[in-house]
C-alpha positions as CSV (number, residue, x, y, z in Angstrom):
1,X,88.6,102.4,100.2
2,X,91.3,104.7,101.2
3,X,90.4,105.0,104.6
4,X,90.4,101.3,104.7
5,X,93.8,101.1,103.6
6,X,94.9,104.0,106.2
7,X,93.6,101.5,109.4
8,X,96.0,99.0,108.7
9,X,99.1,100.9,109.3
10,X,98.4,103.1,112.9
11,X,101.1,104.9,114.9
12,X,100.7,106.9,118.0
13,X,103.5,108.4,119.3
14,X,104.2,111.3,122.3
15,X,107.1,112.5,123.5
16,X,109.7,116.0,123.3
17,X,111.0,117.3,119.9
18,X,114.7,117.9,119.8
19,X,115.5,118.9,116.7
20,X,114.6,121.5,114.2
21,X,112.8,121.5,111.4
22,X,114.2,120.7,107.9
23,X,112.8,120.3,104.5
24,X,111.9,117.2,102.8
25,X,110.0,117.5,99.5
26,X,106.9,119.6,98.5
27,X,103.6,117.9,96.6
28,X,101.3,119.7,94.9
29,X,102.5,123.3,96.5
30,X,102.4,121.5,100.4
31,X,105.9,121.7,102.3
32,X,106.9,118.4,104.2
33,X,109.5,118.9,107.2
34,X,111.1,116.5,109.3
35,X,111.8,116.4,112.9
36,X,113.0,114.5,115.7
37,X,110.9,113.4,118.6
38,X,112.4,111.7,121.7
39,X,110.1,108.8,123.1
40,X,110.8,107.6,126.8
41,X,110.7,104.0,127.4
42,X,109.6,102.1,130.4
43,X,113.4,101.8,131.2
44,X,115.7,104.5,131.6
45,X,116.3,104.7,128.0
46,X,114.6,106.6,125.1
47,X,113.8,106.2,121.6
48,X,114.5,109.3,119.2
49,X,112.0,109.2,116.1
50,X,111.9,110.8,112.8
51,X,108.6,112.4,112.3
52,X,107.4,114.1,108.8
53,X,104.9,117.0,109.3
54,X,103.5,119.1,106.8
55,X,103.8,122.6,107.0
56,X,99.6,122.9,107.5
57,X,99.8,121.2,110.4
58,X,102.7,123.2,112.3
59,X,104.7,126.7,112.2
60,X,107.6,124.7,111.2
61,X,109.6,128.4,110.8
62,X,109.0,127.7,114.9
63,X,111.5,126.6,117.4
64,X,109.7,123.8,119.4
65,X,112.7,122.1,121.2
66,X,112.0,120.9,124.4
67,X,108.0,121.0,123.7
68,X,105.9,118.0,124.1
69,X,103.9,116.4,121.4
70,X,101.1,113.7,120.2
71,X,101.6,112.4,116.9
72,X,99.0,110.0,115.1
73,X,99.7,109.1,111.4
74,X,101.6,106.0,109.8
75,X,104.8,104.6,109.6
76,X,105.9,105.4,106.1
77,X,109.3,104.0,104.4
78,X,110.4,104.7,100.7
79,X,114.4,103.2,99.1
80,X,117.0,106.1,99.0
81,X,120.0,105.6,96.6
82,X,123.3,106.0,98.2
83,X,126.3,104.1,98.3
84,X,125.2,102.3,94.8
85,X,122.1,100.4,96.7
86,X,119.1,101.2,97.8
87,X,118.3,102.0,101.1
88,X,115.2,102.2,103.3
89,X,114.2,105.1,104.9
90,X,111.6,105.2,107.6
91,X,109.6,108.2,109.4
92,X,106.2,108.5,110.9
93,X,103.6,110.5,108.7
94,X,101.9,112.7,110.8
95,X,98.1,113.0,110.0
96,X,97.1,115.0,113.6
97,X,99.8,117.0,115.5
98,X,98.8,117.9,119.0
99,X,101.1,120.0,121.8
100,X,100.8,118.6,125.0
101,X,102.0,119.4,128.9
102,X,102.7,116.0,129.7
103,X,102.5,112.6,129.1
104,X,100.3,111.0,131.2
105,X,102.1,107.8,133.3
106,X,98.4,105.6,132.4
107,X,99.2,106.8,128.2
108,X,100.6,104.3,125.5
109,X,103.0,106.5,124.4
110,X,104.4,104.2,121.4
111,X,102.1,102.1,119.2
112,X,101.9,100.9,116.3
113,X,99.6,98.2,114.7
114,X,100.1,96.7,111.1
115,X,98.5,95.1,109.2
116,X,100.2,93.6,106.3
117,X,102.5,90.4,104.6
118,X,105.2,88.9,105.2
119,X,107.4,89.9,102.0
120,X,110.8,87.8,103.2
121,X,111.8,84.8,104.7
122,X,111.5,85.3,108.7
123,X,115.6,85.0,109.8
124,X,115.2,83.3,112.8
125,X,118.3,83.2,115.8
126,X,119.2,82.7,119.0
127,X,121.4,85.1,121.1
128,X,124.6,84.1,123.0
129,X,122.2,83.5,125.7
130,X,119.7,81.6,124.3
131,X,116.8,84.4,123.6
132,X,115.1,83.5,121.1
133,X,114.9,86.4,117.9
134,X,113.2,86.7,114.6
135,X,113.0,89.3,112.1
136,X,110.3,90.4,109.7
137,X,110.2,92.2,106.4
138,X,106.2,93.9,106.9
139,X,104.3,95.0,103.3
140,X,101.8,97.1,104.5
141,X,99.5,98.3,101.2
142,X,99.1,102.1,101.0
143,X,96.3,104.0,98.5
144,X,97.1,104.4,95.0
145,X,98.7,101.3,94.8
146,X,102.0,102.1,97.0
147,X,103.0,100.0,99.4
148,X,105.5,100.4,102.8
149,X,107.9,98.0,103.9
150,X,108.5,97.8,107.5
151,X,111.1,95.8,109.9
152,X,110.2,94.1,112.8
153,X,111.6,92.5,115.5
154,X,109.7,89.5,117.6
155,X,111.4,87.9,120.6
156,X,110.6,85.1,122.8
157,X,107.5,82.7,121.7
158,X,106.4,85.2,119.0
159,X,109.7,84.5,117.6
160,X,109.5,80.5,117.7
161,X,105.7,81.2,116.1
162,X,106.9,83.8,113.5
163,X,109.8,81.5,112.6
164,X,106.8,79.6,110.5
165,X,105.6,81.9,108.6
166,X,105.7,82.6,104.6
167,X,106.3,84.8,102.3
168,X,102.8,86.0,101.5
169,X,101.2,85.5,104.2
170,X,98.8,88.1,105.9
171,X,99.5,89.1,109.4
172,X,98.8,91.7,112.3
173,X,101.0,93.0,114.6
174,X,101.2,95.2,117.8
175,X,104.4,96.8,119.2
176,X,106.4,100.3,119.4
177,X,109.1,101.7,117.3
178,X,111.9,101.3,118.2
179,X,115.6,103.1,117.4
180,X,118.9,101.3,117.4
181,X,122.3,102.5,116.9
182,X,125.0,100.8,114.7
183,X,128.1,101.1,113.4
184,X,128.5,101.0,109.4
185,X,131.9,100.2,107.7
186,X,132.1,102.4,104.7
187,X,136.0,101.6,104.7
188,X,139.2,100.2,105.6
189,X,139.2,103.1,107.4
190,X,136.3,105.1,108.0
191,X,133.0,103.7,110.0
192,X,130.0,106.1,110.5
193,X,127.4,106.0,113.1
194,X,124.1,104.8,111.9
195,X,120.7,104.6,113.2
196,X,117.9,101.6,112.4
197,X,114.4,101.9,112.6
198,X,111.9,99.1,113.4
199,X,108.9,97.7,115.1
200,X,109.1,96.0,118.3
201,X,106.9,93.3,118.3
202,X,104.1,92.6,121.5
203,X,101.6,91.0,120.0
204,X,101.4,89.0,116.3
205,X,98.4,87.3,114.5
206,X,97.8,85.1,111.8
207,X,95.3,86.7,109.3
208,X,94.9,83.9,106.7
209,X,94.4,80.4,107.1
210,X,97.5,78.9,106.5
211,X,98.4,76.0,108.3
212,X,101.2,76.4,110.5
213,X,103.5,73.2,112.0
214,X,102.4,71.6,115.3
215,X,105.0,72.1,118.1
216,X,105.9,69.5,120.5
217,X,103.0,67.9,119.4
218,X,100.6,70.6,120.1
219,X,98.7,72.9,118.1
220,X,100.7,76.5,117.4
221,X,98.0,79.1,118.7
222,X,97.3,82.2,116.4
223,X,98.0,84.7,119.1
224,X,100.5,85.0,120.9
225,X,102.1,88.1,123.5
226,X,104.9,88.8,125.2
């Protein structure tokens, strides 16, 4: 049962750690450490992801800035109080921890697939230029009856598809994590520099049977990529 629950939340990611270690929390006498890995893109740009690694797995009294690493585990989230409301925290939970010389140009170096259900009504926009975007709250079920809640991002024709769906229903997606920058007004006067995590949706099925609206007359299809 448990390893049926681990295959619906999958995350591969490689790329160069550049930060160091620090503490998280300890279970049952095993240390939890985060770090920072840097993920290139296809463009020019990069994605800098928090990754949590137990101290079994890596000499986290090591400094391994600059090195280059595999990661495969899950994307994990849990609420943080601060600022009198909750807020979500999201890493990757490393499982295996691999050093590596390179990554190869043929490798997927970000993915992620989820499996999971839709625990808020898709918000569903358009931008300035007409691109089509719609967001997704993700409850992926975890053993011992946890559960983690995940963003996602869809764009395009997933987003006109995902724009459908309801609270409840079972979907599976494909895509990368993704980092974002922000700005957060804390007040009249100060603003601190945040950063949002999320999946970037490629690919998004329907796992239930719920009938979705016809479009234009024609049938929706259950598959869609970008």
């Amino acid at each position: 049962m448990t390893d049926k629950l681990i295959e619906n939340n999958q995350v591969v990611v490689m790329g160069t750690i550049v930060s160091d270690f620090t503490y998280s929390h300890e279970i049952f006498g095993e240390g939890f450490y985060m770090v920072d890995v840097e993920v290139e893109r296809l463009s020019d740009s990069s994605d800098v992801i928090p990754v949590m690694i137990s101290e079994r797995l890596i000499n986290v009294e090591e400094d391994y800035k600059g090195c280059m690493i595999s990661v495969t585990g899950q994307f994990r989230s849990y609420n943080r109080h601060e600022e009198k409301k909750n807020r979500l925290i999201l890493s990757v939970f490393a499982r295996e921890v691999e050093f590596i010389e390179q990554v190869e140009e043929s490798a997927k170096s970000n993915q992620i697939y989820l499996d999971g259900f839709i625990c808020k009504e898709p918000i569903y926009r358009k931008t300035p230029l007409g691109r089509e975007i719609a967001d997704l709250l993700i409850a992926v079920n975890r053993p011992y009856g946890k559960s983690d809640y995940i963003p996602c991002i869809c764009w395009g024709r997933n987003a006109r598809f995902a724009s459908h769906f309801s609270v409840g229903a079972r979907c599976a997606i494909w895509g990368r994590i993704q980092s974002r920058e922000y700005m957060k007004k804390i007040s009249d006067e100060e603003v601190m520099r945040r950063v949002a995590y999320e999946v970037s949706v490629s690919k998004l099925e329907l796992l239930d049977e719920m009938q979705l609206p016809e479009e234009n007359g024609k049938e929706v299809f259950h598959v869609l990529t970008t």
